[in-house]
C-alpha positions as CSV (number, residue, x, y, z in Angstrom):
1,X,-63.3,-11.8,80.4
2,X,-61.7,-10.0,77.4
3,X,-62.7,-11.5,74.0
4,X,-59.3,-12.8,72.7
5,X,-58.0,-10.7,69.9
6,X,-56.5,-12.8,66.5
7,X,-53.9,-11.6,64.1
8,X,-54.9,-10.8,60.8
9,X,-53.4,-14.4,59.1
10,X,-50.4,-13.1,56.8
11,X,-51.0,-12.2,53.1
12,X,-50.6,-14.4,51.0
13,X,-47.5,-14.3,48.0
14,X,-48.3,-13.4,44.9
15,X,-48.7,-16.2,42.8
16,X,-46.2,-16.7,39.6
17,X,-48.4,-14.1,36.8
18,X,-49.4,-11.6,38.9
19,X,-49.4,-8.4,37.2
20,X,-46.6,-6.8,39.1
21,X,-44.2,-10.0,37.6
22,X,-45.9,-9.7,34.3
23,X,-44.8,-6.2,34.4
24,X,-41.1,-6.9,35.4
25,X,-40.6,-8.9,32.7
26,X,-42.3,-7.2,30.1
27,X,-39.8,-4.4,31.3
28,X,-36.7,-7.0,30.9
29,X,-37.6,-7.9,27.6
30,X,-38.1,-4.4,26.1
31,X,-34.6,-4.0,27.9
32,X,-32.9,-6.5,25.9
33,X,-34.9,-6.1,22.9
34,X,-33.1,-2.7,22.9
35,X,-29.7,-3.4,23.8
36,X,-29.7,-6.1,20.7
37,X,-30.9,-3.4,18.2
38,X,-28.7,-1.2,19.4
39,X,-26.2,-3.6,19.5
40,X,-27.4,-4.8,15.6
41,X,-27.2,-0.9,15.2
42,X,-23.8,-0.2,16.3
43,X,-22.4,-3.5,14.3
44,X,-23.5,-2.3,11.1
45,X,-22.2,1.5,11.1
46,X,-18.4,0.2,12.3
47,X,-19.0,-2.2,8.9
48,X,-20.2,0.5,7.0
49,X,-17.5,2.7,8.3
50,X,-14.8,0.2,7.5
51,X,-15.6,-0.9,4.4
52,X,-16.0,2.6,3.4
53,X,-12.2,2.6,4.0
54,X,-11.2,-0.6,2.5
55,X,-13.2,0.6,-0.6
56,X,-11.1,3.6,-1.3
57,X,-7.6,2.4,-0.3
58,X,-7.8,-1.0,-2.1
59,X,-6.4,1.0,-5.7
60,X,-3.5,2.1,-3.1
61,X,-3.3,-0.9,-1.1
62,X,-4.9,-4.3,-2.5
63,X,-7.4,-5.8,-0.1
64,X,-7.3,-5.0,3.3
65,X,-9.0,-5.4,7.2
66,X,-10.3,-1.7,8.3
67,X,-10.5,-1.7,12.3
68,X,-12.5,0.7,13.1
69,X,-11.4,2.7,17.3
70,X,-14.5,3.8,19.1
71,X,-18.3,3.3,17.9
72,X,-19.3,3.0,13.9
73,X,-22.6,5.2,15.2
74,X,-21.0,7.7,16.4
75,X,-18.7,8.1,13.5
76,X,-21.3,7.9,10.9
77,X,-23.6,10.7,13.0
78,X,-19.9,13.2,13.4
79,X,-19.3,12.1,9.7
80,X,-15.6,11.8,11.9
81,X,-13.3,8.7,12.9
82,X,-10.9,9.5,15.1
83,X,-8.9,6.9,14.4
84,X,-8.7,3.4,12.2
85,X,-5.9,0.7,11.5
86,X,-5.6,-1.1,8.4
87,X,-4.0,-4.2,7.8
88,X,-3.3,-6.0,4.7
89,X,-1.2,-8.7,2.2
90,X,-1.3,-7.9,-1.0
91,X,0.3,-4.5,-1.3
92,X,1.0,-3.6,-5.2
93,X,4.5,-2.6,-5.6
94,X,5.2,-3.0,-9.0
95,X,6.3,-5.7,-10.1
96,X,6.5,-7.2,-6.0
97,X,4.0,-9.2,-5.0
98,X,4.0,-10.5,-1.6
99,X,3.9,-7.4,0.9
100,X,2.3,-6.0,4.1
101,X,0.8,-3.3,5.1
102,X,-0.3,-2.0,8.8
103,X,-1.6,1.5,9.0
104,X,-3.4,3.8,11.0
105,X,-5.5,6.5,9.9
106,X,-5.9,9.5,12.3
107,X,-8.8,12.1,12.2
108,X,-11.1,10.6,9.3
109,X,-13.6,12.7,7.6
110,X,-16.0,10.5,6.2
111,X,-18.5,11.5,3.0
112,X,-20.4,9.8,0.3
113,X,-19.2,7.8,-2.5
114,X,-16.3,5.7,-0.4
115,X,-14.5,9.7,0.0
116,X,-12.9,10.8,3.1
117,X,-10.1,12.6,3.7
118,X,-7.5,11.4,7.0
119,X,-5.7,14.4,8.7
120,X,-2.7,11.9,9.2
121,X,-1.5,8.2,8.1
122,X,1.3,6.1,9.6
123,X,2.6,2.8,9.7
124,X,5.0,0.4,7.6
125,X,4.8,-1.7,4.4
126,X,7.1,-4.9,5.1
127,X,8.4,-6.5,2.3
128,X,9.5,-10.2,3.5
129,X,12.7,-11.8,2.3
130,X,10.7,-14.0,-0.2
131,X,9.0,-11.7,-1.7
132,X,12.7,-9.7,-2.8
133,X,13.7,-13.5,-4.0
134,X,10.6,-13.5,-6.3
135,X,11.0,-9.7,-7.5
136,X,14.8,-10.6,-8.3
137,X,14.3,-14.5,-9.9
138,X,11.8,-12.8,-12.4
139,X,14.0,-10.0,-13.3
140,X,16.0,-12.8,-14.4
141,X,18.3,-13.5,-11.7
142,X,18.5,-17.0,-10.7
143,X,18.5,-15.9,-6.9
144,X,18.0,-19.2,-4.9
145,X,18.2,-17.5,-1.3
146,X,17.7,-14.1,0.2
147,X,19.1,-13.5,4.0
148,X,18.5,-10.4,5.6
149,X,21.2,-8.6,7.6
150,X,19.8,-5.9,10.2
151,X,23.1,-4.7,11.5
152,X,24.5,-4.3,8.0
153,X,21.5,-2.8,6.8
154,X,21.9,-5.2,3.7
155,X,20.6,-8.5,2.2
156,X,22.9,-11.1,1.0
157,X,21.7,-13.2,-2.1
158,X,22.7,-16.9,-3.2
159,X,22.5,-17.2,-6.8
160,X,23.9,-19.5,-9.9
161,X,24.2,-23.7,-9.1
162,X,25.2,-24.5,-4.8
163,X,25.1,-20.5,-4.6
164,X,28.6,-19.8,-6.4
165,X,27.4,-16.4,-6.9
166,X,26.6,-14.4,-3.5
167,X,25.5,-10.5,-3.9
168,X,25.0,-8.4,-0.9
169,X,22.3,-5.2,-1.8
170,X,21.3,-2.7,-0.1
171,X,17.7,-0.6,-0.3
172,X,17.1,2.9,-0.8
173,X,14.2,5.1,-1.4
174,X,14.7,6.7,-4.9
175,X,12.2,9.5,-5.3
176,X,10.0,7.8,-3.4
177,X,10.2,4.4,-4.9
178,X,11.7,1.4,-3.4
179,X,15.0,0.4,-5.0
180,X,18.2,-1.5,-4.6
181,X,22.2,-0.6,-5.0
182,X,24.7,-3.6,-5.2
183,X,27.1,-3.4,-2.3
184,X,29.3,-6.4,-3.7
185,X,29.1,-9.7,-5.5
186,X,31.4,-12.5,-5.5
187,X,31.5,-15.6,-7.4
188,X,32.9,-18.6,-5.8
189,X,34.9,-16.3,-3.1
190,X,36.0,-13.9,-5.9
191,X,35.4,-10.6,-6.8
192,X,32.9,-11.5,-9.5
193,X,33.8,-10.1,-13.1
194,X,32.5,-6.4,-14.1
195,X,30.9,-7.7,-17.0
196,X,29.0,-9.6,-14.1
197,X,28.1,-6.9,-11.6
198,X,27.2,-4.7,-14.6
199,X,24.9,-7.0,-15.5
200,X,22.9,-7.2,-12.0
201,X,23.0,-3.6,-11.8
202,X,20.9,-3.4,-14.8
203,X,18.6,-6.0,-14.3
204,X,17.8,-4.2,-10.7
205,X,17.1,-1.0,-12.9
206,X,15.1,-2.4,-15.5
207,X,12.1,-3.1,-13.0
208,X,12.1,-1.1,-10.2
209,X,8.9,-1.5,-7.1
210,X,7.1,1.1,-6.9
211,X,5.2,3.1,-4.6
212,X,1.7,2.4,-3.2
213,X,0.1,5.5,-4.9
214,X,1.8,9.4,-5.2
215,X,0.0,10.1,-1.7
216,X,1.7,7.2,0.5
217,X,5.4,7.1,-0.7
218,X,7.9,5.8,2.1
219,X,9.9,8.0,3.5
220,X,12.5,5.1,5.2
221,X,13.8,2.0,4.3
222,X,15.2,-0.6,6.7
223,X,16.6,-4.1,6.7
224,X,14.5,-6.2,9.1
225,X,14.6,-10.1,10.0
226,X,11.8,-10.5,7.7
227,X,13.1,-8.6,4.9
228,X,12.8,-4.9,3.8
229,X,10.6,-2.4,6.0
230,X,9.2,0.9,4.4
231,X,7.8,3.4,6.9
232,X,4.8,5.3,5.7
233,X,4.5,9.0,7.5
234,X,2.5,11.5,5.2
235,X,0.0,14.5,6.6
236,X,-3.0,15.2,5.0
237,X,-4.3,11.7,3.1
238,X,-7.2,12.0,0.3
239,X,-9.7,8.3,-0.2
240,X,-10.9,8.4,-3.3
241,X,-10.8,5.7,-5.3
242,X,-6.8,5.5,-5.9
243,X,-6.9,9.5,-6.5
C-alpha cells in the first residue's frame, strides 16, 4: 500500500503590517508628500510671478489681477512668461475714475526689482457710461444721464431740470488721449444757443482723460453698450515702476 501523499496546507496571507504593506505605504506617502511640495512649490512661483506684474503696472494701471498661462516654476527658472492677462477697475485716466482694463501680456521677460519687459500687450480699457456721467457732472455740467449709441458711434447726454438740454458727443483719440467733440445739443427740441454749445466745448477741453502711461496709449476708440471702449495694441512694453 502506497503511503498517502498530503498537500503542503496553503500559505497563509500576510497579515495587515507586514513589511511588504509597510513598504507600499511608506512609498504612497513619500508620493504625496511630493506632489503637495511640489504642488506648494508651483503655487508660490505663479504668485511671485504675478505679483511681480501687478507691482510694475499698478503706476500704469491702478490695482489689478495678474493671471499667470502655464506653470509660475517654469517661468521663474526661463526668467520667461509666455503669456499673462491682467484684469483690473481702477484704471487712472485723469480726471476719470471708474474704468476697466483686460490685458494680455505676450513673451514676458522677467528680472529683479518688479522689471520685465513684454514683447507685445493687447487688450481694451472700457470706460462705462457712468463713469463719462461722473467725468462730465465734475467738469461742471449738470449731466443727469449718459446713453450710449453703438451704431451712431456717439453718446447722447440729458442735462439741465427733466433733461431740457440733450448733447450727443462723440470720442476720439487726440494724440493719444481720450477726448470728446460735440456732435449737437439741443435745449428743449431746439438748437441750443452758441453761447451754449461754446460753453460745453470748453468745459470738455478744460479736463481732458488721459492716457494710462506714454507706453499704453489707445490706438481706437469705440461707442459700446457700456460706454466708451479704448483698444490697447503697442509692441515692445517696458515694467518698471510706471517708467
Amino acid at each position: 500500500m502506497n503511503p498517502t501523499t498530503t498537500a503542503p496546507p496553503p500559505r497563509p496571507a500576510p497579515a495587515p503590517g507586514t513589511p511588504r504593506r509597510r513598504r507600499a505605504r511608506l512609498l504612497l506617502a513619500g508620493a504625496l508628500a511630493a506632489a503637495l511640495l511640489t504642488g506648494a512649490a508651483e503655487a508660490a512661483a505663479t504668485d511671485a510671478v504675478e505679483g511681480r506684474v501687478e507691482d510694475a503696472l499698478r503706476p500704469r494701471l491702478g490695482p489689478t489681477r495678474a493671471d499667470l498661462h502655464g506653470s509660475g516654476l517654469l517661468a521663474l527658472a526661463r526668467g520667461r512668461a509666455d503669456g499673462i492677462t491682467v484684469s483690473g477697475d481702477e484704471v487712472p485716466l485723469g480726471p476719470v475714475t471708474g474704468a476697466s482694463v483686460r490685458l494680455r501680456l505676450d513673451g514676458l521677460t522677467l528680472r529683479g526689482g518688479g522689471r520685465g519687459t513684454a514683447d507685445a500687450a493687447n487688450g481694451r480699457i472700457t470706460v462705462p457710461a457712468g463713469a463719462v456721467r461722473a467725468w462730465l457732472g465734475a467738469s461742471g455740467l449738470p449731466v443727469t444721464e449718459v446713453t450710449p449709441d453703438p451704431a451712431a458711434g456717439t453718446l447722447r447726454l440729458g442735462a439741465g431740470p427733466g433733461g431740457a438740454l440733450t448733447v450727443t458727443l462723440r470720442p476720439e483719440l487726440r494724440d493719444g488721449r481720450l477726448g470728446f467733440t460735440l456732435d449737437g445739443a439741443a435745449l428743449m427740441g431746439a438748437p441750443a444757443p452758441e453761447r451754449l454749445t461754446q460753453g460745453i466745448r470748453d468745459r470738455l477741453a478744460a479736463r481732458p482723460p488721459a492716457p494710462p502711461g506714454p507706453a499704453l496709449e489707445p490706438t481706437a476708440v469705440r461707442v459700446t453698450e457700456r460706454g466708451v471702449e479704448l483698444t490697447l495694441d503697442t509692441g515692445r512694453l517696458h515694467l518698471a515702476g510706471g517708467g
